[in-house]
Structure formats: C-alpha cells, structure tokens
C-alpha positions, 0 to 999 in steps of 0.5 A, a space after each residue: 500500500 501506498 503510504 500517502 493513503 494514510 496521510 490526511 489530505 487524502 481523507 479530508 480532500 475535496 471532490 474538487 476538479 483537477 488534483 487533490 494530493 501530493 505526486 507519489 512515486 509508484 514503480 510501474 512494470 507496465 510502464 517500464 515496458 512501454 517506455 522502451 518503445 516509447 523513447 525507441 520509436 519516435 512520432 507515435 500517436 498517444 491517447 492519454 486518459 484522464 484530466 491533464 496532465 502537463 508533464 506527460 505532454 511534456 515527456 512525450 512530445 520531448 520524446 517526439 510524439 503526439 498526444 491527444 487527451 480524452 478525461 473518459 471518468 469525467 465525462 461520464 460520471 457528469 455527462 447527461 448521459 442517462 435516458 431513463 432504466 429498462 424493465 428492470 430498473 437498470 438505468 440505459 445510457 446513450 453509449 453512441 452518443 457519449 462515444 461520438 463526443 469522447 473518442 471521435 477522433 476522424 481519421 486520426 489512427 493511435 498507436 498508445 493509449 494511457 487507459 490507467 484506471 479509466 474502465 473501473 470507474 465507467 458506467 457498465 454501459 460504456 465499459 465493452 464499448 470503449 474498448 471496441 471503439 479503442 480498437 478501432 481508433 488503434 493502428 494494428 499493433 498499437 499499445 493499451 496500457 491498463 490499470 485494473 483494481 483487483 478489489 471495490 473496497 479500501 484506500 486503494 480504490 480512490 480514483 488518481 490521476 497517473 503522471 508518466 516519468 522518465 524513469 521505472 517509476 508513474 507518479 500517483 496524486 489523488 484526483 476528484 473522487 468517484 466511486 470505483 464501478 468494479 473490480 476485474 480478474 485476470 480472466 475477465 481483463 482477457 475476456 473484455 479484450 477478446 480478439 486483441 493480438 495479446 497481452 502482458 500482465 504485471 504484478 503489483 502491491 497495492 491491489 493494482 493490476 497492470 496489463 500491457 495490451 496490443 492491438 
C-alpha cells in the first residue's frame, strides 16, 4: 500500500476538479515496458486518459510524439448521459452518443493509449464499448496500457490521476473522487479484450493490476 493513503489530505480532500494530493512515486512494470518503445520509436500517436496532465505532454512530445487527451471518468460520471432504466430498473445510457463526443477522433489512427484506471470507474454501459471503439481508433499493433483494481473496497480504490516519468517509476496524486464501478480478474481483463493480438500482465502491491495490451 501506498503510504500517502494514510496521510490526511487524502481523507479530508475535496471532490474538487483537477488534483487533490501530493505526486507519489509508484514503480510501474507496465510502464517500464512501454517506455522502451516509447523513447525507441519516435512520432507515435498517444491517447492519454484522464484530466491533464502537463508533464506527460511534456515527456512525450520531448520524446517526439503526439498526444491527444480524452478525461473518459469525467465525462461520464457528469455527462447527461442517462435516458431513463429498462424493465428492470437498470438505468440505459446513450453509449453512441457519449462515444461520438469522447473518442471521435476522424481519421486520426493511435498507436498508445494511457487507459490507467479509466474502465473501473465507467458506467457498465460504456465499459465493452470503449474498448471496441479503442480498437478501432488503434493502428494494428498499437499499445493499451491498463490499470485494473483487483478489489471495490479500501484506500486503494480512490480514483488518481497517473503522471508518466522518465524513469521505472508513474507518479500517483489523488484526483476528484468517484466511486470505483468494479473490480476485474485476470480472466475477465482477457475476456473484455477478446480478439486483441495479446497481452502482458504485471504484478503489483497495492491491489493494482497492470496489463500491457496490443492491438
């Protein structure tokens, strides 16, 4: 665990947009693996899921690249996205709707996606369909690095926003709180990439499973 997860800021803070906490250093075997191809291939395309962050585009476009960010938690949680519940009581959502206003990227191909945390705090609605819209805004080969919370309940599940380095280590830094939606196993993690070409996973220790995905 994370020892800044003690630290008072991280329980009194306040649902505010943007950042909340201190950027903790977190070692990232997802990362490592991704920045070799980063620093090695320079003029990719990167997608980088959350509220903006500077010192990724800093490092990336330092590095040659191009990035494009997409706040997906954000938008859905606050998004008017809700048309009504079904005869269960389930709430239904405009999932083509929210998909044209957040990942309509034109002809514009990716070869990076930062997808950190992002499906554990979606609406169910959204989660099977974001990644198949990722698939189709991805060049073949392309890279998904995702985070996923191996548990609902405990500090580790608050909602962060994830600053890439230059070295072994993503810095972490509480960001406006959502509630988690889920936690995903490794068979479910493969199950909701399904036809993708292959996948890497990472251990970590701090209830974080980190999988490195190509298109």
């Amino acid at each position: 665990m994370l020892r800044w997860l003690d630290k008072r800021n991280s329980r009194e803070a306040e649902p505010i947009r943007g950042f909340t906490g201190p950027k903790v250093a977190r070692h990232s075997g997802g990362w490592t693996a991704l920045r070799k191809r980063l620093e090695a291939d320079p003029g990719l395309r990167v997608l980088d899921m959350g509220y903006t962050s500077p010192a990724n585009i800093n490092y990336l476009t330092n590095l040659g690249h191009s990035v494009n960010m997409a706040d997906l938690v954000q938008d859905a949680v606050k998004g008017d996205w809700q048309r009504g519940t079904d005869e269960d009581g389930k709430p239904v959502y405009d999932v083509e709707g929210f998909l044209s206003s957040t990942l309509d990227f034109g002809d514009r191909k990716f070869d990076v996606v930062l997808l950190w945390t992002t499906l554990d705090y979606l609406p169910e609605a959204f989660v099977q369909p974001v990644v198949q819209r990722l698939g189709d805004v991805m060049n073949p080969g392309g890279s998904v690095l995702a985070f996923f919370h191996t548990r609902t309940q405990g500090e580790e599940t608050v909602h962060c926003r994830y600053h890439v380095t230059a070295t072994d280590d993503v810095e972490v830094q509480l960001a406006e709180q959502f509630p988690i939606q889920r936690a995903f196993t490794n068979r479910s993690i493969e199950k909701l990439f399904s036809g993708w070409s292959g996948h890497r996973q990472f251990l970590a220790k701090d209830s974080v499973s980190e999988v490195l995905m190509t298109r």
